[in-house]
N, CA, C and O of each residue as an XYZ file, in Angstrom:
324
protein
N       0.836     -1.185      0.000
C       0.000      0.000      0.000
C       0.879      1.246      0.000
O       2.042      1.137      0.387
N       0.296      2.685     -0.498
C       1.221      3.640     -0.154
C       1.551      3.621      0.825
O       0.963      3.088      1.766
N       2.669      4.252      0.861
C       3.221      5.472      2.295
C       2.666      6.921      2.844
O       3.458      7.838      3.059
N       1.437      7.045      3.027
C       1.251      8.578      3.022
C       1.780      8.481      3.941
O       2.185      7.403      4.376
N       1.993     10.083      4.751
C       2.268     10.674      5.338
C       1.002     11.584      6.633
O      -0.083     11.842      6.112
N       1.083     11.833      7.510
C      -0.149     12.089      8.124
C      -0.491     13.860      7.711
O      -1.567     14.439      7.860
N       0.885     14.468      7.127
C       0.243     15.708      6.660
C      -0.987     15.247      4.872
O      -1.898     15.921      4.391
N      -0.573     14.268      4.534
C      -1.295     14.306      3.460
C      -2.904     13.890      3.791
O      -3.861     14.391      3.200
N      -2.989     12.997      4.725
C      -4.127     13.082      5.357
C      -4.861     14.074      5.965
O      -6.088     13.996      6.019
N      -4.182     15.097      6.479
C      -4.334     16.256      7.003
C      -5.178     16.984      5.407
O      -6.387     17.218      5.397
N      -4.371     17.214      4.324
C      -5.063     18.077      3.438
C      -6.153     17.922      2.763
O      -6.940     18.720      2.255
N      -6.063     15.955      2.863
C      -7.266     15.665      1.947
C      -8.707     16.056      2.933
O      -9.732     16.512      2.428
N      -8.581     15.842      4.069
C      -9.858     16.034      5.151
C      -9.868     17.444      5.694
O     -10.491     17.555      6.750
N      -9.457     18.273      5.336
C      -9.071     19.723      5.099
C      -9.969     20.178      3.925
O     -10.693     21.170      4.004
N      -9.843     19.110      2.441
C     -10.524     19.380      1.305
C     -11.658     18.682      0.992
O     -12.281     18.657     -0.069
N     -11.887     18.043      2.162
C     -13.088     16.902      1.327
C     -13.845     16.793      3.055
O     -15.052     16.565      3.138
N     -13.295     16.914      3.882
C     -14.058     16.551      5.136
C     -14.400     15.037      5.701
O     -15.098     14.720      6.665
N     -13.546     14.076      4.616
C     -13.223     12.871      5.082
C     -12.217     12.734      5.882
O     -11.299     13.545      6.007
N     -12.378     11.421      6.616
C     -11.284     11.378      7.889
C     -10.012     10.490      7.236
O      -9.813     10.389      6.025
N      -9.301      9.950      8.146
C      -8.196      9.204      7.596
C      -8.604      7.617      7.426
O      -8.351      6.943      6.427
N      -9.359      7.109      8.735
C     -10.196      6.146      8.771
C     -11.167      5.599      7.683
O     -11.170      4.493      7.142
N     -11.800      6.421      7.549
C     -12.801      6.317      5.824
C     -11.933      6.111      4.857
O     -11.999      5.068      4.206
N     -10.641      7.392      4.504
C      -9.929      7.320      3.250
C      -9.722      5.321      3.445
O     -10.208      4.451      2.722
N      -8.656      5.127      4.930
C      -7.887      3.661      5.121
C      -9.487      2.460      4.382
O      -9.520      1.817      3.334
N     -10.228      2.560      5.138
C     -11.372      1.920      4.769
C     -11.144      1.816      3.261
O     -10.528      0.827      2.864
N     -11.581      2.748      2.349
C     -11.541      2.753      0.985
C     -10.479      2.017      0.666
O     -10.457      0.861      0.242
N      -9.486      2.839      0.921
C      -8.018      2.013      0.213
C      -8.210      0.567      0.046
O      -8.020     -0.118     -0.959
N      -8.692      0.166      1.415
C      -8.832     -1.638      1.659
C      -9.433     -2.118      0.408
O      -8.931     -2.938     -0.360
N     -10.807     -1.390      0.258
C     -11.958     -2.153     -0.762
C     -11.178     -2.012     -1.807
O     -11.510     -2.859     -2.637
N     -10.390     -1.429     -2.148
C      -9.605     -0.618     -3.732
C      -8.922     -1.421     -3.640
O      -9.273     -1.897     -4.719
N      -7.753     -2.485     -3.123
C      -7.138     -3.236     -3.078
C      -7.362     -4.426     -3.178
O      -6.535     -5.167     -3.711
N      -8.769     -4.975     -2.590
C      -9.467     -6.145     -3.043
C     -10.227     -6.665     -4.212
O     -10.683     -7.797     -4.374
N     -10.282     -5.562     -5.045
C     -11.018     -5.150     -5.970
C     -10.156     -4.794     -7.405
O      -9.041     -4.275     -7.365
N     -10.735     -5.095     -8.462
C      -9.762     -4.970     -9.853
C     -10.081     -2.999    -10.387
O     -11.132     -2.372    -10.517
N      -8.697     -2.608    -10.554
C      -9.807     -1.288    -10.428
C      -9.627     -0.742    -12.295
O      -9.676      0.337    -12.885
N      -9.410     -2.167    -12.684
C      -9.358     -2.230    -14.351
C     -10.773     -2.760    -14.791
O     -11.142     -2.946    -15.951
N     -11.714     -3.028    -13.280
C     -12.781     -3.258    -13.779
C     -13.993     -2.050    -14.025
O     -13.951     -1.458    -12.947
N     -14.807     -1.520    -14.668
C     -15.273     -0.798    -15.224
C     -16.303     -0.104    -13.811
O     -16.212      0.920    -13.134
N     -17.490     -1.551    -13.842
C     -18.132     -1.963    -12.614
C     -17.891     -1.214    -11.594
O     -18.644     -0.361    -11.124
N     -16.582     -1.584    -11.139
C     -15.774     -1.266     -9.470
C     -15.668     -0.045     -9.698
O     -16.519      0.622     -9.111
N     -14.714      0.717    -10.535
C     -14.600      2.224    -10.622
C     -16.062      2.868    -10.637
O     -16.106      3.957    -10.065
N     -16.873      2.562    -11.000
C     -17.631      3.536    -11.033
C     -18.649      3.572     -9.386
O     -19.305      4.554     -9.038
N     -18.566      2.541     -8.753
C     -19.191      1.943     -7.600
C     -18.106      3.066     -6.579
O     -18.650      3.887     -5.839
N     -17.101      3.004     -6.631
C     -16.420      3.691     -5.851
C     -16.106      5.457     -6.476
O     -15.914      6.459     -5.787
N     -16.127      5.399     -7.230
C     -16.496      6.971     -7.963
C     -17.837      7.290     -6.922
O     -17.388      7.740     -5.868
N     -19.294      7.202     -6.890
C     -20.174      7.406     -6.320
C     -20.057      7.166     -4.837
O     -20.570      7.965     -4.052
N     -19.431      6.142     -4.435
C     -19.542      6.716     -3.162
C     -18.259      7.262     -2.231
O     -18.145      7.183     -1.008
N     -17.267      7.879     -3.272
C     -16.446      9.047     -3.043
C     -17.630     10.093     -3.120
O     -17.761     10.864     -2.169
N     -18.132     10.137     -3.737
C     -19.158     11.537     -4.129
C     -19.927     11.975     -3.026
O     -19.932     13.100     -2.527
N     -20.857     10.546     -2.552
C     -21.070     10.123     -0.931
C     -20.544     10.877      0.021
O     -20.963     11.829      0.680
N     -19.386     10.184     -0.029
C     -18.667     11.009      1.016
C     -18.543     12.518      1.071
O     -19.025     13.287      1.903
N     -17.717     12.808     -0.101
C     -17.821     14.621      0.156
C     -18.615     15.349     -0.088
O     -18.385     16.543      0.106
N     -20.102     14.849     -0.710
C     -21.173     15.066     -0.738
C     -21.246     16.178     -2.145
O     -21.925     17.185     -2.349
N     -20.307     15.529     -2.888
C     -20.471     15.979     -4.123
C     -20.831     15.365     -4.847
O     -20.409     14.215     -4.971
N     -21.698     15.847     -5.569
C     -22.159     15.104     -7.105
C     -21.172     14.870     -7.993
O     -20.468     15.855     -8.218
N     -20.859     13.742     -8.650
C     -20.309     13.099    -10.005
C     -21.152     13.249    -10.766
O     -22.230     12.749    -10.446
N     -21.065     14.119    -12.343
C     -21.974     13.671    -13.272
C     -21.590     12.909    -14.170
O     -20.380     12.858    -14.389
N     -22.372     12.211    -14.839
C     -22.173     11.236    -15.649
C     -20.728     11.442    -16.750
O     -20.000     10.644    -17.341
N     -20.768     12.486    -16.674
C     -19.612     12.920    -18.371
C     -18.625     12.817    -17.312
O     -17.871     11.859    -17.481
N     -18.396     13.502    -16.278
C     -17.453     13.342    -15.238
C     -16.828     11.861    -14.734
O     -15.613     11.758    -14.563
N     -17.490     11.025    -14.568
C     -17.688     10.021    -14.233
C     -16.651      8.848    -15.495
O     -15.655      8.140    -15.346
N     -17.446      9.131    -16.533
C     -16.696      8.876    -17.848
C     -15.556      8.960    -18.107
O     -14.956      7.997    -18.586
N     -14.673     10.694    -17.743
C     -13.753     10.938    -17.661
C     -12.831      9.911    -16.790
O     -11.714      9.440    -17.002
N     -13.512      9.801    -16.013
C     -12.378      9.567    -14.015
C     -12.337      8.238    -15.041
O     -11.737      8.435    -16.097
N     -12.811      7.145    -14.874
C     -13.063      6.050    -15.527
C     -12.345      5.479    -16.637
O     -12.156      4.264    -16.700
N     -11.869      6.403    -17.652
C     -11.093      6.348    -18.928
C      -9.940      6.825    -18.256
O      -9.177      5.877    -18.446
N      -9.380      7.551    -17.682
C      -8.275      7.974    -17.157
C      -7.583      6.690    -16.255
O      -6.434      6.249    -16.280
N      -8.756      6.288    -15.465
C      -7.774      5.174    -14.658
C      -7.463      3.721    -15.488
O      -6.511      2.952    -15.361
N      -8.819      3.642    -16.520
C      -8.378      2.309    -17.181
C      -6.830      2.071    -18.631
O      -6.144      1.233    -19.217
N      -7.134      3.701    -18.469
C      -6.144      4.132    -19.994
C      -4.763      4.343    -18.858
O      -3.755      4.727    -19.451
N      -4.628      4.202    -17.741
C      -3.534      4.659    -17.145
C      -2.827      6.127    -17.454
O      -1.693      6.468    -17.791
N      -4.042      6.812    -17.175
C      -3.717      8.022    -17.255
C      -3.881      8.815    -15.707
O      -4.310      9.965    -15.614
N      -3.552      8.163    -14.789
C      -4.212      9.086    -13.893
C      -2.713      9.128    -12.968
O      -2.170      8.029    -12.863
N      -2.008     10.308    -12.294
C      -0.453     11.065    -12.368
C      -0.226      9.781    -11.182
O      -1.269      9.420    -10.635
N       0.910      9.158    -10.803
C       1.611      8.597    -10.097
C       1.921      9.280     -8.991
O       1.760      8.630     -7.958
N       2.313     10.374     -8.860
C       2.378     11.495     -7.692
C       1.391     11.865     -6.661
O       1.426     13.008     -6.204
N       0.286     10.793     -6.144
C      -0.851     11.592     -6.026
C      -0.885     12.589     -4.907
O      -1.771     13.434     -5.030
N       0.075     12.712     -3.564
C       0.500     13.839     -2.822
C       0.773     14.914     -3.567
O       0.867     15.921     -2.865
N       0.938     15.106     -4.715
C       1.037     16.308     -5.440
C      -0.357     16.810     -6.091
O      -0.544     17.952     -6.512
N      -0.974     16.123     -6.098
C      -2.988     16.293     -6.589
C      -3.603     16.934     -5.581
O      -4.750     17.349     -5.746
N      -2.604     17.197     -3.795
C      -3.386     18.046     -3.027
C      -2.851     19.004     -3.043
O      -3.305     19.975     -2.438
């Protein structure tokens, strides 16, 4: 699993109002789970949305989705906060 760091936890629940506990939770299911499967990404797309109580719209959704299956989505992700 990554290495975060507890300041990076700090920014994401700073930006989203999730805790570190929820993020760890997620990570787990994301790890048990193929996330080359179409299905799964989008199941966990929505209830990220859940959580910060933002809406995903569909074209959005599309995007996130093609990005992670095309391996487009940055390796850096402490740098995405």
């Amino acid at each position: 699993m990554f290495n975060f760091t507890d300041n990076f936890f700090n920014k994401v629940e700073k930006k989203t109002n999730v805790g570190k506990d929820t993020i760890m939770d997620l990570a787990k299911k994301l790890q048990q789970n193929d996330l080359k499967n179409e299905g799964t990404l989008r199941e966990v797309i929505q209830e990220l949305g859940k959580m910060t109580g933002k809406e995903v719209s569909k074209e959005k959704e599309d995007k996130i989705v093609a990005a992670v299956v095309n391996d487009k989505v940055p390796k850096d992700i402490d740098k995405m906060f």
